[in-house]
C-alpha positions in Angstrom: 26.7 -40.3 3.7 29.0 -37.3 4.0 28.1 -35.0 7.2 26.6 -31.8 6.7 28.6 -28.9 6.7 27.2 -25.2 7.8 26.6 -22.4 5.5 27.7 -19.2 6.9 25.0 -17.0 5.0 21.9 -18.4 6.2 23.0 -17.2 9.4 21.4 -14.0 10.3 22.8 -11.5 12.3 22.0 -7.9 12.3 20.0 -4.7 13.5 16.4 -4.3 12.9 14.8 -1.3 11.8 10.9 -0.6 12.5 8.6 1.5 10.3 5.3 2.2 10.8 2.5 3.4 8.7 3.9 1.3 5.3 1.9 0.3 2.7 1.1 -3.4 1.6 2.1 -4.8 -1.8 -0.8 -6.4 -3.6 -1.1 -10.2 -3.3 1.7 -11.7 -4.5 4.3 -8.8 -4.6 6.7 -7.9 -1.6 7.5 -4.5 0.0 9.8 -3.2 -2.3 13.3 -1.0 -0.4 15.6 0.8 -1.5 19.2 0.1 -2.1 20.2 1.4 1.6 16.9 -0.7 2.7 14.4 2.7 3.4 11.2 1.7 2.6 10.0 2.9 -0.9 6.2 4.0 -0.5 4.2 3.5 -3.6 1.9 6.4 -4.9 -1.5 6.7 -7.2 -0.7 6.3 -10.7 -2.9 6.8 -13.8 -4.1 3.7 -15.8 -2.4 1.0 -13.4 -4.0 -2.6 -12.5 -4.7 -2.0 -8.5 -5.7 -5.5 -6.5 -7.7 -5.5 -3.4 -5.2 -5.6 -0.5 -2.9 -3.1 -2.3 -1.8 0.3 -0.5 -0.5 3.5 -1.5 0.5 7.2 -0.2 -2.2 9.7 -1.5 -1.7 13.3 -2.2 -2.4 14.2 1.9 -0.3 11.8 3.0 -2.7 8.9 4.3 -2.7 5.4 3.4 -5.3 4.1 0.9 -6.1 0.1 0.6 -7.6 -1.0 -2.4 -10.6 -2.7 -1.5 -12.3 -2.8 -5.1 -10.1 -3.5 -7.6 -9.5 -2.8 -11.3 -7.9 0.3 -13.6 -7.1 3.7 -12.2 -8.5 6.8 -14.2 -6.6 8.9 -16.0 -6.3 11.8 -13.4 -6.1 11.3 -9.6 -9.0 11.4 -7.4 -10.0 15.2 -6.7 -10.6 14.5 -2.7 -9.4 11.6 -1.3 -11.4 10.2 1.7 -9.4 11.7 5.2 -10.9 9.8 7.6 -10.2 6.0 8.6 -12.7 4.2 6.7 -13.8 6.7 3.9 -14.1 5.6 0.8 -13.1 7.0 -2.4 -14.0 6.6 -6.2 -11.4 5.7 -8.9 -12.6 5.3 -12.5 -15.0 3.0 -13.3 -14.4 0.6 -10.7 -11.4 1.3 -8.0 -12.5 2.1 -4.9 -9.9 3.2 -2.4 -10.7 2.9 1.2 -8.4 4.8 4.3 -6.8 2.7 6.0 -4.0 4.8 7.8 -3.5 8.5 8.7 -0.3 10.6 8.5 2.3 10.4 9.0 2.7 7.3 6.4 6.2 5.9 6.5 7.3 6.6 9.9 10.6 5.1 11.6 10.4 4.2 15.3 13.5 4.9 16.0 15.9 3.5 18.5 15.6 -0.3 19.5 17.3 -1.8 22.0 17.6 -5.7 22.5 16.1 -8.0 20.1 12.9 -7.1 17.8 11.3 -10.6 17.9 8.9 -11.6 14.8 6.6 -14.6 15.8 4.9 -16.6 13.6 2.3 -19.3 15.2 -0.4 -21.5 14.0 -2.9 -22.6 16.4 -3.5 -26.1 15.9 -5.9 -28.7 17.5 -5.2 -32.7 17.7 -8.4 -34.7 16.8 -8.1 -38.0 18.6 -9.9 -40.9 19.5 -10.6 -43.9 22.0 -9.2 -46.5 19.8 -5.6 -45.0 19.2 -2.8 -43.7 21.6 -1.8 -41.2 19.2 -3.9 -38.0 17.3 -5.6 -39.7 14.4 -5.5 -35.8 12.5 -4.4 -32.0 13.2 -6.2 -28.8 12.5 -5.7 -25.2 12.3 -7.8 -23.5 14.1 -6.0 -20.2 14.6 -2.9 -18.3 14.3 -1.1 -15.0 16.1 1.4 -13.3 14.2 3.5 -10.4 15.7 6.5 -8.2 15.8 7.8 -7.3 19.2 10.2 -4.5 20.0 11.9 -2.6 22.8 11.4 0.9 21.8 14.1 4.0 23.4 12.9 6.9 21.8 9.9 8.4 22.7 8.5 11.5 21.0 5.2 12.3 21.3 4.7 11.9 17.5 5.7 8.6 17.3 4.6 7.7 20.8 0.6 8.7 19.1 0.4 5.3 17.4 1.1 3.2 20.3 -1.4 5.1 22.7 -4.8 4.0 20.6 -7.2 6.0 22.6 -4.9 9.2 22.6 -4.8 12.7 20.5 -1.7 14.1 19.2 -1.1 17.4 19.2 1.5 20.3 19.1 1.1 24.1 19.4 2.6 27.2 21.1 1.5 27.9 24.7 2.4 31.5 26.1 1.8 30.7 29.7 4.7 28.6 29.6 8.1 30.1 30.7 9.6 32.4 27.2 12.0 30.3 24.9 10.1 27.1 26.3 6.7 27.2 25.1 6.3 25.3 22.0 5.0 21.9 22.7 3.9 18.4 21.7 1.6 16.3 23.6 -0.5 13.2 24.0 -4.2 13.6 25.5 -5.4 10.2 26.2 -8.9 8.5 27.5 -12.0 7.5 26.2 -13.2 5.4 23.6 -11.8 5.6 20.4 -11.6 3.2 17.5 -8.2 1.2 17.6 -5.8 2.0 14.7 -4.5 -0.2 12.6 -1.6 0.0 10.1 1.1 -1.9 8.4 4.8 -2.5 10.0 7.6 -3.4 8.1 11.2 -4.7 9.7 14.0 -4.5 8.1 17.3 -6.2 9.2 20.6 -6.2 7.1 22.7 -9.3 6.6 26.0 -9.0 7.9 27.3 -11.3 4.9 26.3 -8.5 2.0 25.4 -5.0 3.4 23.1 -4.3 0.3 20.7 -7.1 1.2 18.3 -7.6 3.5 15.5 -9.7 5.8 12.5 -7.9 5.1 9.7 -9.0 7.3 5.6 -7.1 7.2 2.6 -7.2 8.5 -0.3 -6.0 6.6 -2.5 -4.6 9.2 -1.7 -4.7 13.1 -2.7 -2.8 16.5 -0.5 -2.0 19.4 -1.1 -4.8 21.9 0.9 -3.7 24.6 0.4 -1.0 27.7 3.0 1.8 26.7 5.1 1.8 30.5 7.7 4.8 30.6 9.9 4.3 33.1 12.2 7.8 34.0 14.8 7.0 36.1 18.5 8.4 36.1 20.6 5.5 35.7 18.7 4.4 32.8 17.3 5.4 29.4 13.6 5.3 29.3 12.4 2.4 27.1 9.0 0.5 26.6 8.2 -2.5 24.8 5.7 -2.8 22.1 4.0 -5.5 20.4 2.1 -5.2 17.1 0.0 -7.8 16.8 -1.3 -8.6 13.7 -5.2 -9.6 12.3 -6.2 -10.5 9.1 -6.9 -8.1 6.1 -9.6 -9.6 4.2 -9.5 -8.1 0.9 -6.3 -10.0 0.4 -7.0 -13.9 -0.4 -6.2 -16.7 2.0 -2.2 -17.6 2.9 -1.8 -13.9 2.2 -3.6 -11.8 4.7 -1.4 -11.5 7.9 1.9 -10.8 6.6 5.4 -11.9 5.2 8.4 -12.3 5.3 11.4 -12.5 2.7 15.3 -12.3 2.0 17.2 -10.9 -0.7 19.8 -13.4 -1.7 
């Protein structure tokens, strides 16, 4: 038997690029990108099949899951649902549910170091007195996440990795003239965690018009945002989205995925 030999194009080498606030294909589908690999967000369209699990862009900019499926009516919904959770009525059937505020297809800028996708199953050994080895395994769990080092840090992107903040921006006079427009994060108390869809995308250094597309469906911000200022340094912070499971979508397809053109 001859030995193997390498192939030079399944070996992956390239930048990553984070965006938040995507939408999920339906079951089955992948996030579709553009030629340069932008994300292409999907919007409500008249008389289209919709599958629980699927997302789009409304009119106001937030993120709608399908969570009742079957055919959109032949005019867009006349006020979308603006808070996470609202529902909203499409046709006989279709019933759209908010899953993520604006700003919908955000890019987290900078990254610095590796952006580390994990993919784990939890599994248990079943064993017994009678044999030295497991006699079965099981699955009894399973983390999923994308972890990045982050270097730019805008209040407006900084907002969805500070869960129990408030973004805001506004003009304040009492601030010295020519420096008193302002963004800002207020933070404390409770407040539901959000969740939304990330999607990394990394070119292949082979063919610059294909990618390694990699999503998950619904995640939170895991980690303690940590901004160090110092002057020999750029401030960066690491962030972890981990993912949990969107159950409109069926089973083998609720975390995430991940695929490469070829």
């Amino acid at each position: 038997m001859a030995l193997g030999t390498p192939t030079p194009t399944l070996i992956h080498q390239g930048p990553g690029w984070i965006y938040l606030n995507v939408c999920a294909p339906a079951s089955g589908k992948r996030h579709i990108i553009g030629t340069d690999g932008t994300p292409l967000q999907p919007a409500w369209a008249a008389g289209q099949t919709v599958t629980a699990g699927q997302m789009i862009v409304d009119s106001n900019g937030n993120v709608q899951e399908c969570t009742t499926g079957g055919t959109t009516y032949t005019s867009a919904p006349g006020a979308w649902g603006t808070a996470l959770g609202a529902t909203t009525s499409d046709g006989a059937t279709v019933v759209w549910t908010c899953a993520a505020l604006a700003p919908a297809y955000l890019f987290a800028g900078a990254l610095e170091g590796a952006t580390d996708l994990d993919i784990g199953a939890k599994v248990e050994e079943t064993t017994a007195d009678q044999e030295t080895l497991p006699i079965d395994a099981v699955m009894t769990g399973e983390v999923d996440s994308i972890a990045v080092t982050l270097k730019e840090s805008d209040c407006n992107k900084l907002q969805l990795f500070v869960p129990h903040g408030t973004y805001a921006t506004g003009t304040d006079t009492a601030l010295p003239a020519g420096a008193q427009t302002y963004e800002e994060i207020a933070f404390g108390g409770l407040k539901p965690v959000p969740k939304y869809s990330v999607l990394l995308i990394s070119k292949r250094k082979d063919q610059t018009l294909k990618f390694v597309v990699s999503q998950i469906y619904r995640a939170y911000q895991k980690e303690t945002v940590k901004l160090p200022f110092q002057r020999g340094k750029e401030t960066t912070y690491k962030i972890t989205f981990q993912a949990i499971a969107d159950l409109n979508r069926p089973v083998g397809d609720r975390g995430g995925k991940v695929y490469r053109q070829v």
